[in-house]
C-alpha angles and dihedrals in degrees: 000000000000079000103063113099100217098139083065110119078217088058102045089040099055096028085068100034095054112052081039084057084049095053090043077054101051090035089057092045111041095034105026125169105260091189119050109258142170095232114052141026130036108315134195130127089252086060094040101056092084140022071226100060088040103064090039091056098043088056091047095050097045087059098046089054094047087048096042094040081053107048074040085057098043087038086055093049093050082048084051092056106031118062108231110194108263090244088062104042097081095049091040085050089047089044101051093046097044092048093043080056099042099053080042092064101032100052097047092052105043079052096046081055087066093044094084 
């Protein structure tokens, strides 16, 4: 295993973001907020004008983050396997994360736009 790269700030990173986007996701899913609330569920203006946009948006995000914590995951093993230059580990793991969030976001609420 002298091979393994598990000391990569890319590996580390995703290797935790990932499987914690995947328990937002179940959580979401198998437990989601049924009222509106402040607290708890995926929350925007957009996914609070309506108890109709809400559960639709708590259904749409549960999935984004099942579907982002696990291409994290997969992204984190090939980190685990392939050496990135050290320079390079700390923006990769940012990328990756802020663009898992940010499709996360933006499809859930160009589709909430289609729901009324």
């Amino acid at each position: 295993m002298s091979g393994l790269n598990i000391d990569s700030a890319l590996f580390i990173g995703l290797i935790t973001i990932g499987p914690i986007f995947v328990m937002i996701g179940l959580l979401l899913a198998l437990f989601p907020p049924t009222k509106m609330n402040g607290f708890y569920g995926y929350r925007s203006p957009q996914s609070m004008k309506s108890q109709k946009n809400w559960a639709f948006a708590q259904v749409h995000a549960a999935a984004g983050f099942l579907r982002w914590g696990l291409i994290l995951t997969a992204i984190a093993m090939t980190g685990l396997l392939i050496p990135v230059p050290k320079a390079l580990e700390v923006f990769l793991f940012a990328f990756f994360t802020g663009f898992s969030i940010y499709r996360i976001i933006r499809t859930t609420e160009k589709d909430l736009k289609h729901v009324e």
